[in-house]
Backbone as CSV, one residue per row, in Angstrom:
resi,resn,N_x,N_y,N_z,CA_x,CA_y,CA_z,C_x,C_y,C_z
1,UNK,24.185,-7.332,23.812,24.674,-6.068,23.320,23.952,-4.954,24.081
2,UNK,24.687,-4.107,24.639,23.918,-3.005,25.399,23.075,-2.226,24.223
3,UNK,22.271,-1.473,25.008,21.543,-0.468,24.265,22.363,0.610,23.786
4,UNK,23.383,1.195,24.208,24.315,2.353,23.947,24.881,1.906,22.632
5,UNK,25.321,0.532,22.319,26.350,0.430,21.296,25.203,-0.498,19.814
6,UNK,23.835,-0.027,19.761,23.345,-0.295,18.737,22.870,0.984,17.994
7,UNK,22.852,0.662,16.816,22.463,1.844,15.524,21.050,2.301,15.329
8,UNK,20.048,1.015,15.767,18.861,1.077,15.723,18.516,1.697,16.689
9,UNK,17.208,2.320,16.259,16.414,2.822,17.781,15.097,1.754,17.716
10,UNK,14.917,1.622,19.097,13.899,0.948,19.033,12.803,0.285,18.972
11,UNK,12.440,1.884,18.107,11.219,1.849,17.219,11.303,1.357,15.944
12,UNK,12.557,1.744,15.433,12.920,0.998,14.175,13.172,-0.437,14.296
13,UNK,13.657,-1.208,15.399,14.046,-2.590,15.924,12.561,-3.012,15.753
14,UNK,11.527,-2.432,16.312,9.711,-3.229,16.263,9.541,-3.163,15.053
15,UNK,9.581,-1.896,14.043,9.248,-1.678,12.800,9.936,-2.383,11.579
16,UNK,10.971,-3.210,11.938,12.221,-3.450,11.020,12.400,-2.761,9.848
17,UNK,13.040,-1.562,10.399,13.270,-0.622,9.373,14.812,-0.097,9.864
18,UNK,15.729,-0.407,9.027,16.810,0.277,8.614,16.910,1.513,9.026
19,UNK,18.189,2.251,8.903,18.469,3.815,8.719,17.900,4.538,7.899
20,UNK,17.138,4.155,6.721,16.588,4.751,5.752,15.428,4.508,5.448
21,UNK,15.142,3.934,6.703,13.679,3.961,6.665,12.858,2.878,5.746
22,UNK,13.052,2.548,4.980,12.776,1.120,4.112,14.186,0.380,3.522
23,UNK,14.919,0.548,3.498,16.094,-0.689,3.391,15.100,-1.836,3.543
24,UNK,15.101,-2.137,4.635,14.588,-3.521,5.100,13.551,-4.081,3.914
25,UNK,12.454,-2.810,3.844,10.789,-3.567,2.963,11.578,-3.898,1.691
26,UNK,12.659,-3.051,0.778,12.980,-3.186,-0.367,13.685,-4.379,-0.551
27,UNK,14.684,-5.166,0.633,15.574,-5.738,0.578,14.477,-7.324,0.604
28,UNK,13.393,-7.460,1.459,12.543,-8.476,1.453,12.027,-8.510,-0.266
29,UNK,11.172,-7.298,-0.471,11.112,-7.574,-1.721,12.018,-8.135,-3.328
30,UNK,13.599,-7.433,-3.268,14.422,-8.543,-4.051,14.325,-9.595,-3.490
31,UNK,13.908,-10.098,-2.189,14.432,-11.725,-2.150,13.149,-12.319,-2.168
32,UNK,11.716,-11.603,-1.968,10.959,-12.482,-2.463,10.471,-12.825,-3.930
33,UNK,10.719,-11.661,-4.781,10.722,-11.649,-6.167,11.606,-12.145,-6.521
34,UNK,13.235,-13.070,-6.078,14.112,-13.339,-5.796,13.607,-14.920,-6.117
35,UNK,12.906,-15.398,-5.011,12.454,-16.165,-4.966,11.126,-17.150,-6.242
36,UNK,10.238,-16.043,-6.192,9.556,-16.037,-7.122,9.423,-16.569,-8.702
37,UNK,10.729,-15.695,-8.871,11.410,-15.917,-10.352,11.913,-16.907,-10.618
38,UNK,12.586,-18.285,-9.591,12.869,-19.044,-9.862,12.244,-20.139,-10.794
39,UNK,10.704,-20.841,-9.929,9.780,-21.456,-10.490,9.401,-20.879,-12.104
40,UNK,9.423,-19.330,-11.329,8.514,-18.735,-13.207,9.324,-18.786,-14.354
41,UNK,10.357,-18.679,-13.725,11.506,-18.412,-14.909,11.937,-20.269,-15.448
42,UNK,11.739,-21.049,-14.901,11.555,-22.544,-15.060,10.403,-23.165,-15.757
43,UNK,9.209,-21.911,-15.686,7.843,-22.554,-16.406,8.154,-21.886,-17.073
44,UNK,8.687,-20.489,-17.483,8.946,-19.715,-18.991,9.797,-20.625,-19.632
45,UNK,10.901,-20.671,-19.173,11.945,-21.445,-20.372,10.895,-22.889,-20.749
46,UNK,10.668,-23.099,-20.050,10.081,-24.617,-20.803,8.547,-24.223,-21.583
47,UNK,8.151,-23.884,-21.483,7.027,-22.884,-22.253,7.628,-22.521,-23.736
48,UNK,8.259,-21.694,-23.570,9.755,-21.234,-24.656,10.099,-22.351,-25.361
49,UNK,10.544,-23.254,-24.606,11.533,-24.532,-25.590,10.251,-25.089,-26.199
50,UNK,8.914,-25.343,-25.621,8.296,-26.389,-26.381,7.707,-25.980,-27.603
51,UNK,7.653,-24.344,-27.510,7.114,-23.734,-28.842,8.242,-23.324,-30.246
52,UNK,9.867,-23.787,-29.768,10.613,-23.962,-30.759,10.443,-24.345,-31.405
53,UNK,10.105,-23.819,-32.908,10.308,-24.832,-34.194,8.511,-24.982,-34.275
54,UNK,7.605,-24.412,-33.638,6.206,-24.557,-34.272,5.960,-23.639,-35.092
55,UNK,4.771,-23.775,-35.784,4.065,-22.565,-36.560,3.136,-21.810,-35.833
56,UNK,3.009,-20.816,-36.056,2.338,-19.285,-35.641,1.093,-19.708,-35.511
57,UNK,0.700,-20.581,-36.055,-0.664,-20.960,-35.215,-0.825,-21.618,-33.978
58,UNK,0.510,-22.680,-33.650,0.376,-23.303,-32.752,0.899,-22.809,-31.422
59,UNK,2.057,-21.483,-31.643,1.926,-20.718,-30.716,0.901,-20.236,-30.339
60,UNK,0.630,-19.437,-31.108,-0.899,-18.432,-30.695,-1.837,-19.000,-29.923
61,UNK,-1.980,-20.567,-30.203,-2.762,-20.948,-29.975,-2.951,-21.474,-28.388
62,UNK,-1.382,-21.831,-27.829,-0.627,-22.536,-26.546,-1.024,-20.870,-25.914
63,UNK,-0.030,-19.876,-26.587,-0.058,-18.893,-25.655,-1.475,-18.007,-25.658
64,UNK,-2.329,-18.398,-26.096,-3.608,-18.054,-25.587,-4.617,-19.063,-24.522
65,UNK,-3.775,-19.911,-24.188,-4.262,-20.536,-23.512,-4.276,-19.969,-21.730
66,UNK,-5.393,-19.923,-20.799,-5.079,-18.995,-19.881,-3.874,-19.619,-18.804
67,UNK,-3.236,-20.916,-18.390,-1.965,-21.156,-17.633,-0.792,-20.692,-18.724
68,UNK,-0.375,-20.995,-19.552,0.823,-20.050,-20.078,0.605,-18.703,-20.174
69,UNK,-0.340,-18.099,-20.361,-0.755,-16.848,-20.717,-0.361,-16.286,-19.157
70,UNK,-1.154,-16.853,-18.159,-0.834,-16.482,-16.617,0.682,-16.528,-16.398
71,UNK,1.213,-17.556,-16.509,2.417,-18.293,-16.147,3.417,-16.773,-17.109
72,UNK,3.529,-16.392,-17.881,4.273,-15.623,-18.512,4.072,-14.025,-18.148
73,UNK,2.864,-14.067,-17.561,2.443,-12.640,-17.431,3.237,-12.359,-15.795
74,UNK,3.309,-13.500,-14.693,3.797,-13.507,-13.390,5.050,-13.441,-14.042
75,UNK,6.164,-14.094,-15.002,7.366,-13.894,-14.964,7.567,-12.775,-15.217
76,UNK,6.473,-11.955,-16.125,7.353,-10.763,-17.203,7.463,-9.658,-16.213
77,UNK,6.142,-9.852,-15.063,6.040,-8.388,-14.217,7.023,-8.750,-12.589
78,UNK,7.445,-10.026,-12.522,8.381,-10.212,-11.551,9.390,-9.488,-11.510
79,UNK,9.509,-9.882,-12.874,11.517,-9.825,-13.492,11.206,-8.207,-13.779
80,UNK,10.196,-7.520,-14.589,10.360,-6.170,-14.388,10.382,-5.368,-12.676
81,UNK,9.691,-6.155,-11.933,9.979,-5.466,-11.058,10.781,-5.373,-10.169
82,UNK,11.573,-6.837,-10.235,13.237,-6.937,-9.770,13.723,-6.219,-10.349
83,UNK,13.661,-5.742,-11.687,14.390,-5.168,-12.123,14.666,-3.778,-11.922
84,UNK,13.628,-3.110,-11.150,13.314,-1.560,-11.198,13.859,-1.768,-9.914
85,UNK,14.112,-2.690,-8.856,14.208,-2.612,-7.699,16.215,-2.843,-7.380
86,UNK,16.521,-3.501,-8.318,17.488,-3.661,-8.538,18.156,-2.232,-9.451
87,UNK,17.772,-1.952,-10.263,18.711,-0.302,-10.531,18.056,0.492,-9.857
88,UNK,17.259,0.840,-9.129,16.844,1.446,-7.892,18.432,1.485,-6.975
89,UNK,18.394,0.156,-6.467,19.415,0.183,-5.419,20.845,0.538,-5.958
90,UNK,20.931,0.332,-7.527,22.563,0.801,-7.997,22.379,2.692,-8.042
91,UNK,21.561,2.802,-8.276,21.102,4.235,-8.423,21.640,4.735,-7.365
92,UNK,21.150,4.338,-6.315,20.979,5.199,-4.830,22.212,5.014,-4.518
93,UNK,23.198,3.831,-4.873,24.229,3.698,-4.334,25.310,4.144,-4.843
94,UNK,25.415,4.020,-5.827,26.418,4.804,-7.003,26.043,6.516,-7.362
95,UNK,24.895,6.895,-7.463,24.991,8.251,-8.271,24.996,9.222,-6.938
96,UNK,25.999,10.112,-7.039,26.372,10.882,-5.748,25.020,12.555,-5.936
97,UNK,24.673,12.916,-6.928,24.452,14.368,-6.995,22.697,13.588,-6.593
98,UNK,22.208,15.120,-5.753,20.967,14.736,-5.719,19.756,14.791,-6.944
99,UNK,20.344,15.706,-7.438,19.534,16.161,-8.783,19.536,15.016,-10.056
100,UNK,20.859,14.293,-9.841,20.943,13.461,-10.612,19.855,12.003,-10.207
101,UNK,20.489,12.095,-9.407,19.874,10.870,-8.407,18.197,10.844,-8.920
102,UNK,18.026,11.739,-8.038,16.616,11.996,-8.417,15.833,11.722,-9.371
103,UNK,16.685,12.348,-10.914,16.173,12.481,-12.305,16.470,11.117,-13.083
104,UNK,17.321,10.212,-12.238,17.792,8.522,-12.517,17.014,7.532,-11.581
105,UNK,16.311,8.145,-10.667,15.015,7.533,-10.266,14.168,7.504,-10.647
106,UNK,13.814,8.613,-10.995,12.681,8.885,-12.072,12.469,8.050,-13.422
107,UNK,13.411,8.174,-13.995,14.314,7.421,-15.111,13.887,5.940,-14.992
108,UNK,14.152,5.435,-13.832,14.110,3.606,-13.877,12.810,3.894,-13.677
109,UNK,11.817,5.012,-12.554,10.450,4.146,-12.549,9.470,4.127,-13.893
110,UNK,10.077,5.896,-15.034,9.168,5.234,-16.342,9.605,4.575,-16.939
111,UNK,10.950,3.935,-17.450,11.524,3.150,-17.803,10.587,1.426,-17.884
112,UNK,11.382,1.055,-16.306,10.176,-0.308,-15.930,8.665,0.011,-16.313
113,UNK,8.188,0.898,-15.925,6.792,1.028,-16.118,6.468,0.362,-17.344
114,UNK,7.163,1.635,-18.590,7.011,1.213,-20.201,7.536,0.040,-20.252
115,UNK,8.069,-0.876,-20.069,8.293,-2.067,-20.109,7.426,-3.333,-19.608
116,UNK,6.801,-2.643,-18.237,5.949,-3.770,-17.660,4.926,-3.743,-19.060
117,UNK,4.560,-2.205,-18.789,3.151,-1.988,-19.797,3.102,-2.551,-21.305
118,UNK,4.685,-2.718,-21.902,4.648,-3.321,-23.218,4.266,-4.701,-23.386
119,UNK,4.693,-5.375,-22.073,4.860,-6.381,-22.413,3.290,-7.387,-21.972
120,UNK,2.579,-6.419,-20.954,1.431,-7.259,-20.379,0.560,-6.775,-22.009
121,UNK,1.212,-5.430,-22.480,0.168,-5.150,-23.666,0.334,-6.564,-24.707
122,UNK,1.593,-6.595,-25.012,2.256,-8.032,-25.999,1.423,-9.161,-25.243
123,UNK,1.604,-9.576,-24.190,0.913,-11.333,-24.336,-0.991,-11.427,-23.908
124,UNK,-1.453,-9.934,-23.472,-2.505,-10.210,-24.051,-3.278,-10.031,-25.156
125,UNK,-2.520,-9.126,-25.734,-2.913,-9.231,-27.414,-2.664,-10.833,-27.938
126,UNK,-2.045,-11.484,-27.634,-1.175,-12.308,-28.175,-2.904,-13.462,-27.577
127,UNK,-2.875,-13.620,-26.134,-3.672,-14.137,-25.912,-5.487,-13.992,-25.756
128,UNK,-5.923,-12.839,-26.333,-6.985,-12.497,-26.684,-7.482,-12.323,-27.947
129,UNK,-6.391,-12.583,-28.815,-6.868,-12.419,-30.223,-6.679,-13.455,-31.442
């Protein structure tokens, strides 16, 4: 392909960076958190199923243990942060006004935030006490 008929320049071609300048870093990150989530989300559900049907002690007791306690804390902040990364990209792509845009970026990052933060608050209470 000649040089005339590519989009990249080829500083961005060394840098692998997109037209927008991070496309690329964001797009690695869904697919490695992508990735990620698979295993965790396989040790959560089964984590999950085995504490069906116990008593509140014997949870407490599993999920204070530090591999489930770990194992749940990597899924909860994965999946939140696919998740911020993922309406991130519907954001940018769908909402046309900048002001909006903007104030719906804003939006998903305290959004996820309060969510990561509830939930690392939930399983170490859960597992420290």
């Amino acid at each position: 392909m000649s040089n005339t008929s590519r989009m990249r320049t080829p500083i961005a071609e060394v840098r692998h960076l997109g037209s927008a300048k991070s496309g690329t870093k964001h797009a690695w990150h869904m697919r490695i958190t992508s990735a990620a989530l698979v295993p965790l989300t396989i040790a959560f559900v089964w984590i999950v199923l085995t504490l069906v049907g116990k008593d509140y002690n014997t949870v407490r007791a599993t999920l204070g243990a530090p591999l489930p306690a770990i194992i749940m804390l990597l899924f909860l902040l994965a999946s939140v942060y696919h998740m911020k990364l993922g309406m991130q990209t519907i954001i940018e792509d769908y909402v046309h006004g900048e002001h909006a845009k903007a104030w719906s970026l804003l939006g998903n990052l305290f959004f996820s935030f309060a969510v990561g933060l509830a939930c690392v608050y939930a399983i170490l209470r859960i597992s420290f006490v």
